[in-house]
HTML snippet that shows the backbone in 3Dmol.js (N, CA, C, O; Angstrom):
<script src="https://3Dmol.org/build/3Dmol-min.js"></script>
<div id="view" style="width:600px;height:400px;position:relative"></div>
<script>
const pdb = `
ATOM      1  N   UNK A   1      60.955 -52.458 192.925  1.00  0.00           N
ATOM      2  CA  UNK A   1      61.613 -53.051 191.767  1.00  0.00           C
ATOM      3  C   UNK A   1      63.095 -53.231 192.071  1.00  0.00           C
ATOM      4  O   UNK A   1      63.696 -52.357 192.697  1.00  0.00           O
ATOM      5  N   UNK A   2      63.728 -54.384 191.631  1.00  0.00           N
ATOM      6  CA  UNK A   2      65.601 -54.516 191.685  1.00  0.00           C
ATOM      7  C   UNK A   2      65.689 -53.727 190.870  1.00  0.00           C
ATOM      8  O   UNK A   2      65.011 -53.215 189.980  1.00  0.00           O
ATOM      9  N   UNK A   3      67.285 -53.655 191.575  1.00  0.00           N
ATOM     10  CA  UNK A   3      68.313 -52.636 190.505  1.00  0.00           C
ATOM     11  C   UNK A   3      68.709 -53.880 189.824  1.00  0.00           C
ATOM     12  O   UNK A   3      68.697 -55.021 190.286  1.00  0.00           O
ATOM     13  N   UNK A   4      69.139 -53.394 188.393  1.00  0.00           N
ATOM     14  CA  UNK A   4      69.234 -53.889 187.607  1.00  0.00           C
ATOM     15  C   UNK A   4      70.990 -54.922 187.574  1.00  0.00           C
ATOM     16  O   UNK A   4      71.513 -55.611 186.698  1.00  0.00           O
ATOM     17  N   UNK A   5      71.344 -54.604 188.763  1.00  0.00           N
ATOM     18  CA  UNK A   5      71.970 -55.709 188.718  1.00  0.00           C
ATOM     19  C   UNK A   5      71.874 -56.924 189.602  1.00  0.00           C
ATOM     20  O   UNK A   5      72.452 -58.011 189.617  1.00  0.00           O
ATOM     21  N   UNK A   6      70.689 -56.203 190.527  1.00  0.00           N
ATOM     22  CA  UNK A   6      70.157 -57.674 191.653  1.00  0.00           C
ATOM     23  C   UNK A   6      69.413 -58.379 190.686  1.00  0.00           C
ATOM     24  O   UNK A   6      69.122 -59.529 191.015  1.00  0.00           O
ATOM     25  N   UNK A   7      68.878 -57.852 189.159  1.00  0.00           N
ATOM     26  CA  UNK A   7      67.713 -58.631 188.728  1.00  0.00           C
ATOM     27  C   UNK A   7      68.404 -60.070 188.093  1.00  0.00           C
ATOM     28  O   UNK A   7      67.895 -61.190 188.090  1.00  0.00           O
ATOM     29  N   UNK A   8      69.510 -59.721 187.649  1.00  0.00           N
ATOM     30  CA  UNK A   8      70.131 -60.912 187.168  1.00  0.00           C
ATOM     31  C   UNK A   8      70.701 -62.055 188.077  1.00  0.00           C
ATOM     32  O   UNK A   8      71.257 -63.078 187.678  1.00  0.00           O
ATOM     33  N   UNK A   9      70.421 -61.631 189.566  1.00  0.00           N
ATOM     34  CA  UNK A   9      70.929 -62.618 190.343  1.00  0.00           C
ATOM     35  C   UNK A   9      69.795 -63.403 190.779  1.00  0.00           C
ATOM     36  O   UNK A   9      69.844 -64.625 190.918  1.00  0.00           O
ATOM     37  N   UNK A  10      68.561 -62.541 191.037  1.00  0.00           N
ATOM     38  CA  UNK A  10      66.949 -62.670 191.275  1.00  0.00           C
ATOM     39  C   UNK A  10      66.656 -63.924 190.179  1.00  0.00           C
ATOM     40  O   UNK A  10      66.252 -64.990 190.645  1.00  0.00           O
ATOM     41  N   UNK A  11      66.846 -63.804 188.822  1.00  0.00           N
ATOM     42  CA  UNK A  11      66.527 -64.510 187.526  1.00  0.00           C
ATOM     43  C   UNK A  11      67.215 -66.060 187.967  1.00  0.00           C
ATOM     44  O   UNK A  11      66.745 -67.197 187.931  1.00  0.00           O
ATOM     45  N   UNK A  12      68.260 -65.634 188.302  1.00  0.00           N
ATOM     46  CA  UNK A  12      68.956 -67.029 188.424  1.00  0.00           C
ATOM     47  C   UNK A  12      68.352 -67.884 189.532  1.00  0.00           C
ATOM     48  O   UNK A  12      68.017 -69.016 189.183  1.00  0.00           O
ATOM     49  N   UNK A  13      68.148 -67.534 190.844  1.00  0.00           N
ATOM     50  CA  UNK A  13      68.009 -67.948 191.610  1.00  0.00           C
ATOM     51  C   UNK A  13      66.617 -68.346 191.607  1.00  0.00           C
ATOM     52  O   UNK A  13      66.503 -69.416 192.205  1.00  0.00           O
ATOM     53  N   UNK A  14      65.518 -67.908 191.172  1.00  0.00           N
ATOM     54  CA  UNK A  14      64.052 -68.086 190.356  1.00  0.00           C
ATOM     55  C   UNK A  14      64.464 -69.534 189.570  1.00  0.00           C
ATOM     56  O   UNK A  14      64.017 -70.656 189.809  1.00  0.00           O
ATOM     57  N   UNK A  15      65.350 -69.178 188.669  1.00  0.00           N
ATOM     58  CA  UNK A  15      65.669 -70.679 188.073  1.00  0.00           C
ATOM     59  C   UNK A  15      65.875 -71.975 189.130  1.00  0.00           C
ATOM     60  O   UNK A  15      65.244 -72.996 189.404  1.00  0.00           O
ATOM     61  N   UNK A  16      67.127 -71.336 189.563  1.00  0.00           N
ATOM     62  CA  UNK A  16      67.394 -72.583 190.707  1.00  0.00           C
ATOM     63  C   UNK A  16      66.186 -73.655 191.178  1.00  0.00           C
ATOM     64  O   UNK A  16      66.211 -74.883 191.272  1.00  0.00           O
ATOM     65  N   UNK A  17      65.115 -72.673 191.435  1.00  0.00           N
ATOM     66  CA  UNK A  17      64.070 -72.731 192.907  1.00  0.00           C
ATOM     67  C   UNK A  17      62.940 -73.781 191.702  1.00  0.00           C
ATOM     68  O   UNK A  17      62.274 -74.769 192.012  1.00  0.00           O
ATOM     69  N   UNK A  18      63.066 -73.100 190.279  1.00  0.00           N
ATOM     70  CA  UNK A  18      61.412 -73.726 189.921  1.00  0.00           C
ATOM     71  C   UNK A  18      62.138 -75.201 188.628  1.00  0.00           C
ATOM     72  O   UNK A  18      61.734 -75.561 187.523  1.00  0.00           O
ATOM     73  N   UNK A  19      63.344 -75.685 189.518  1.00  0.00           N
ATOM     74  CA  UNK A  19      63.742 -76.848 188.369  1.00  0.00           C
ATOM     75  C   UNK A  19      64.552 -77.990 189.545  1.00  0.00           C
ATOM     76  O   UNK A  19      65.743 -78.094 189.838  1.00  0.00           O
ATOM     77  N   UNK A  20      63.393 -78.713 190.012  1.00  0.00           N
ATOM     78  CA  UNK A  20      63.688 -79.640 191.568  1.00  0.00           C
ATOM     79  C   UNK A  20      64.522 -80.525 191.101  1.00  0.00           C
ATOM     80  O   UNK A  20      65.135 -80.910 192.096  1.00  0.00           O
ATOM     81  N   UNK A  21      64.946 -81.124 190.116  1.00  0.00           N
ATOM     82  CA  UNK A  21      65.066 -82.141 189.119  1.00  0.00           C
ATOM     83  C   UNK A  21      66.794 -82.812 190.604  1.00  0.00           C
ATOM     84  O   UNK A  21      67.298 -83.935 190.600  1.00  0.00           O
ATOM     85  N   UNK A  22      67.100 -81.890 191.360  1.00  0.00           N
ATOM     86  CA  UNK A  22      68.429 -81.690 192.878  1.00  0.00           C
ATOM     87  C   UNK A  22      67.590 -82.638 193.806  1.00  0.00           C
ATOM     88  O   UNK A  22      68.043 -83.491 194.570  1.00  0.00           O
ATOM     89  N   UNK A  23      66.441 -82.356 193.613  1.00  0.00           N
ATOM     90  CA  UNK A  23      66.056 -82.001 195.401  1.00  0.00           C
ATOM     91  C   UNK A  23      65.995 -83.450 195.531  1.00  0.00           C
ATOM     92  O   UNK A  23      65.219 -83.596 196.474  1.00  0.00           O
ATOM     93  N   UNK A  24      66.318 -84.489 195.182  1.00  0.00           N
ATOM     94  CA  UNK A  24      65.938 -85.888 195.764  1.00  0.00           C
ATOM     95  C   UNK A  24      67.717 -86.397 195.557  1.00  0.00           C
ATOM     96  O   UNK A  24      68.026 -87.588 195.511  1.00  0.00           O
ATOM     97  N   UNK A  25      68.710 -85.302 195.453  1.00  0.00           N
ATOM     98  CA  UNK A  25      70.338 -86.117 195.421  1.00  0.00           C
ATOM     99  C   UNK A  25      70.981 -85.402 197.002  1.00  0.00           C
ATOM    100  O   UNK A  25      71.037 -84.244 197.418  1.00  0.00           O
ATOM    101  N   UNK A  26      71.299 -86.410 197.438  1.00  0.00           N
ATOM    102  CA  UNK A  26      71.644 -86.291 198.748  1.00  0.00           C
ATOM    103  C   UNK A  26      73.022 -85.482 198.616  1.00  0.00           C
ATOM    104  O   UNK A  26      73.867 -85.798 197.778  1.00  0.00           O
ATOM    105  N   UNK A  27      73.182 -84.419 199.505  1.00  0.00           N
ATOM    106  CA  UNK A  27      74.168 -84.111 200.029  1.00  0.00           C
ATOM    107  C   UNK A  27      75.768 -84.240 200.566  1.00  0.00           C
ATOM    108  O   UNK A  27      76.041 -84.195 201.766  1.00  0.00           O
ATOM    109  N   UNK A  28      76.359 -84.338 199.951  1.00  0.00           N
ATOM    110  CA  UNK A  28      77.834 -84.438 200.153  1.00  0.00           C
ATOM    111  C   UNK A  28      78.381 -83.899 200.752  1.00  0.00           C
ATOM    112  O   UNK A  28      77.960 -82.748 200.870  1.00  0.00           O
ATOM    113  N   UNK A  29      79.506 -84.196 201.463  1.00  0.00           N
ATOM    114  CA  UNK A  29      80.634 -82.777 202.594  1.00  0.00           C
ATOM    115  C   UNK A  29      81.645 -83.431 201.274  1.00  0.00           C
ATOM    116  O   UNK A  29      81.718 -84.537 200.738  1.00  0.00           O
ATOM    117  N   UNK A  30      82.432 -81.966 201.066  1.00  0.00           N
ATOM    118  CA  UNK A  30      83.422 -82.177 200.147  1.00  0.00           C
ATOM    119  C   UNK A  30      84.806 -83.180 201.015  1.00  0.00           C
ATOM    120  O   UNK A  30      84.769 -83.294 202.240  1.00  0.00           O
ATOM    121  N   UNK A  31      85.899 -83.803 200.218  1.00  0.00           N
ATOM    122  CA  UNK A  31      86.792 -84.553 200.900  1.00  0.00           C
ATOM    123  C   UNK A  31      87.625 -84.158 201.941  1.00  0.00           C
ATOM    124  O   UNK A  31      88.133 -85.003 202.678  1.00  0.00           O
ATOM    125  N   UNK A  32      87.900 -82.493 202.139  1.00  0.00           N
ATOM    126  CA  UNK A  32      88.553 -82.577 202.676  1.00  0.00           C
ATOM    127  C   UNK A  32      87.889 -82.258 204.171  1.00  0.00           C
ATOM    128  O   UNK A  32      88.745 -82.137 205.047  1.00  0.00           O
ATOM    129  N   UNK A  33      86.748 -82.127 204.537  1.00  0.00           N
ATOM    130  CA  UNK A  33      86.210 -82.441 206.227  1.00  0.00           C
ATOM    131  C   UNK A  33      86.727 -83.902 206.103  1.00  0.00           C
ATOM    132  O   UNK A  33      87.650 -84.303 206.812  1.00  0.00           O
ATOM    133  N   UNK A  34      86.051 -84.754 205.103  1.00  0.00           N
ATOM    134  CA  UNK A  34      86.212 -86.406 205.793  1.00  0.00           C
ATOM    135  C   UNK A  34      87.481 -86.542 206.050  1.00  0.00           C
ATOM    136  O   UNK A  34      87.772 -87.121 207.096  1.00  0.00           O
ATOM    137  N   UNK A  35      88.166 -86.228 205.492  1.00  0.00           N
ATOM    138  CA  UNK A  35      90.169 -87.046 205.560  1.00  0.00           C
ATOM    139  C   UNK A  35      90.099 -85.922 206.913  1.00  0.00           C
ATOM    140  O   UNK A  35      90.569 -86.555 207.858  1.00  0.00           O
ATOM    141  N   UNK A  36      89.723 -84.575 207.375  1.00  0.00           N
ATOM    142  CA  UNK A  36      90.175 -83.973 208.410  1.00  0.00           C
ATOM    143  C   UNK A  36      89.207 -84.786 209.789  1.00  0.00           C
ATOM    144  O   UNK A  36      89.609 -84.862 210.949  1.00  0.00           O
ATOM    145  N   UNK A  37      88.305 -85.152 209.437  1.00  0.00           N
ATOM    146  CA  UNK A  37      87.707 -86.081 210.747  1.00  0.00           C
ATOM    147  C   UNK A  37      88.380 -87.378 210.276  1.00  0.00           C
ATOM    148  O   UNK A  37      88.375 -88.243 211.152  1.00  0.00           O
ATOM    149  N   UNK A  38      88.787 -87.633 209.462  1.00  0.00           N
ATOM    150  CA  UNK A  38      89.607 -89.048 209.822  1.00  0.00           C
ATOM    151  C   UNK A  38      91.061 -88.993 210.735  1.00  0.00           C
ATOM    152  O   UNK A  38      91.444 -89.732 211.642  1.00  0.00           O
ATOM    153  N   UNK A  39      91.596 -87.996 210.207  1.00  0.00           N
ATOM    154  CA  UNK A  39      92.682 -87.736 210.948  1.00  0.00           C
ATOM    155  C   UNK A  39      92.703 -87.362 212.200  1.00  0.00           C
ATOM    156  O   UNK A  39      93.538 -87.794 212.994  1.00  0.00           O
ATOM    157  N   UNK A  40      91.739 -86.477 212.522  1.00  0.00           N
ATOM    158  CA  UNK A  40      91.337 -86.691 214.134  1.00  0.00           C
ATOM    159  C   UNK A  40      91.152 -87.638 214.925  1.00  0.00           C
ATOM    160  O   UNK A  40      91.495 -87.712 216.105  1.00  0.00           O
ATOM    161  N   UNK A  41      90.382 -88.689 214.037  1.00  0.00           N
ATOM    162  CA  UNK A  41      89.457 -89.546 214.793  1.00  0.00           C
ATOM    163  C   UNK A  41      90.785 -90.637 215.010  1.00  0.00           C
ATOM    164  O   UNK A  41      90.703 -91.528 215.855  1.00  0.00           O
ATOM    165  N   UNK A  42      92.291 -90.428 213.961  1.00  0.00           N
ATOM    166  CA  UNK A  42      93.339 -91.308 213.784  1.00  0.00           C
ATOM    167  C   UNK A  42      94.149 -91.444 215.303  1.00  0.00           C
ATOM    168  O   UNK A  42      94.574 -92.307 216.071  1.00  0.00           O
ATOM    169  N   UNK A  43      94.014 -89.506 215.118  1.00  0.00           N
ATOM    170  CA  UNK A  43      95.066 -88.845 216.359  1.00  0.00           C
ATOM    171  C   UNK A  43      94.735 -89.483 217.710  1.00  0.00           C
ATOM    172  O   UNK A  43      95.545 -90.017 218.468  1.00  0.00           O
ATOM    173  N   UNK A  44      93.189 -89.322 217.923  1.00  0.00           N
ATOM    174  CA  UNK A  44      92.251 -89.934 219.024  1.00  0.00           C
ATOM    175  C   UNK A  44      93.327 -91.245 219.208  1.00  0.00           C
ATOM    176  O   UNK A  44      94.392 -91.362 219.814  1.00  0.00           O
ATOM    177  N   UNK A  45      92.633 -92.029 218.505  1.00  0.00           N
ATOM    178  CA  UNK A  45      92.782 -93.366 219.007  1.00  0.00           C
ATOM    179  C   UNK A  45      95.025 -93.485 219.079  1.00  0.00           C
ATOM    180  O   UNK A  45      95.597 -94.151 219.942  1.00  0.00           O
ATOM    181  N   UNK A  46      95.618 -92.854 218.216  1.00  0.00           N
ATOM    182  CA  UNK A  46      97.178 -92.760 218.896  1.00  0.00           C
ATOM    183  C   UNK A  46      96.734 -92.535 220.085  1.00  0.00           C
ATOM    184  O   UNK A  46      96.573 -93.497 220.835  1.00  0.00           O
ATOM    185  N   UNK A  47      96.445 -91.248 220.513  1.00  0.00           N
ATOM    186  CA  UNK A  47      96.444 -90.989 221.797  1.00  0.00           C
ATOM    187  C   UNK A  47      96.119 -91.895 222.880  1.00  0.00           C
ATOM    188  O   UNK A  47      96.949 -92.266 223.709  1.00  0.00           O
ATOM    189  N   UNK A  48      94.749 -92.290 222.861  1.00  0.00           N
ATOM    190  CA  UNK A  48      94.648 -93.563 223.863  1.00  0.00           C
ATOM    191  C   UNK A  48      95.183 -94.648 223.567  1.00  0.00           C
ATOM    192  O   UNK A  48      94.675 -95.521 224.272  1.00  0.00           O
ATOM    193  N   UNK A  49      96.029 -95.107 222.818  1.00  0.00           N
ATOM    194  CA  UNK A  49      96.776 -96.206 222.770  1.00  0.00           C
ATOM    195  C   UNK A  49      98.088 -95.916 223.631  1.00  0.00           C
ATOM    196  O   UNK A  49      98.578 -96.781 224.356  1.00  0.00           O
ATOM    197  N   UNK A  50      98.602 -94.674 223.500  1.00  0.00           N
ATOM    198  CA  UNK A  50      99.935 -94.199 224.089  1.00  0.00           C
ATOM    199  C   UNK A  50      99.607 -94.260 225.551  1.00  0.00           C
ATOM    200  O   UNK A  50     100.368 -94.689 226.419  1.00  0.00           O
ATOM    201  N   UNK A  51      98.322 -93.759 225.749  1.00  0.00           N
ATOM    202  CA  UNK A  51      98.090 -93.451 227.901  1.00  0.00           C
ATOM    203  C   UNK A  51      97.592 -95.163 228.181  1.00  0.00           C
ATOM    204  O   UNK A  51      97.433 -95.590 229.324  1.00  0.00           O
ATOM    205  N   UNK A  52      97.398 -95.969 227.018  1.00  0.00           N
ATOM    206  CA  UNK A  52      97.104 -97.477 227.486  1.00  0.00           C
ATOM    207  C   UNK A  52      98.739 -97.854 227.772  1.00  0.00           C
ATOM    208  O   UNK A  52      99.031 -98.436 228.817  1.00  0.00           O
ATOM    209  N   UNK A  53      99.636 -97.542 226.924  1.00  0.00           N
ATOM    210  CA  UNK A  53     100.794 -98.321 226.899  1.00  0.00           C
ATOM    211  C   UNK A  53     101.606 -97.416 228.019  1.00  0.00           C
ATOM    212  O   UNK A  53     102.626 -98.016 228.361  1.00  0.00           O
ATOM    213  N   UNK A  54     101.435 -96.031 228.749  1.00  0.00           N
ATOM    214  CA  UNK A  54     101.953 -95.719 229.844  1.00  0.00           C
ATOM    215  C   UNK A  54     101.790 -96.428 231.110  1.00  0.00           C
ATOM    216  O   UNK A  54     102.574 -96.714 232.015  1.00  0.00           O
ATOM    217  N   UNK A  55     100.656 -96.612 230.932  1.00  0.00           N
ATOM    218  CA  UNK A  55      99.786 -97.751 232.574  1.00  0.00           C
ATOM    219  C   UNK A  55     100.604 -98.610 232.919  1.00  0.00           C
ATOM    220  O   UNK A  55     100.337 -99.384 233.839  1.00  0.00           O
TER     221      UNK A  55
END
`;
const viewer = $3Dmol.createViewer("view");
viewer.addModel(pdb, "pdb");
viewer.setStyle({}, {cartoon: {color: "spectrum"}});
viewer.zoomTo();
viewer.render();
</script>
C-alpha cells in the first residue's frame, strides 16, 4: 500500500494516464532551444563566411 502522501501523487498520475484526450497533440520544444539553435546555426554560418573571406 502507498504512504499516504505517494497516494495523492499515484491519483493524479492514474488521471493523467486514463484521459488520452493529449495523446494525438504533437510535441513542442519550448522557445528558448529554438532561438538557442538558431543562434548557433547564425554563429555557424558567421563563421564560415569569415574563413571564406580570409582565402
Amino acid at each position: 500500500m502507498a504512504a499516504p502522501d505517494n497516494a495523492i501523487f499515484r491519483k493524479a498520475a492514474l488521471e493523467r494516464l486514463a484521459s488520452p484526450e493529449r495523446l494525438d497533440a504533437r510535441p513542442r520544444l519550448p522557445a528558448y532551444p529554438l532561438r538557442l539553435a538558431a543562434a548557433i546555426a547564425l554563429l555557424a554560418v558567421a563563421v564560415i563566411a569569415f574563413a571564406a573571406w580570409l582565402r
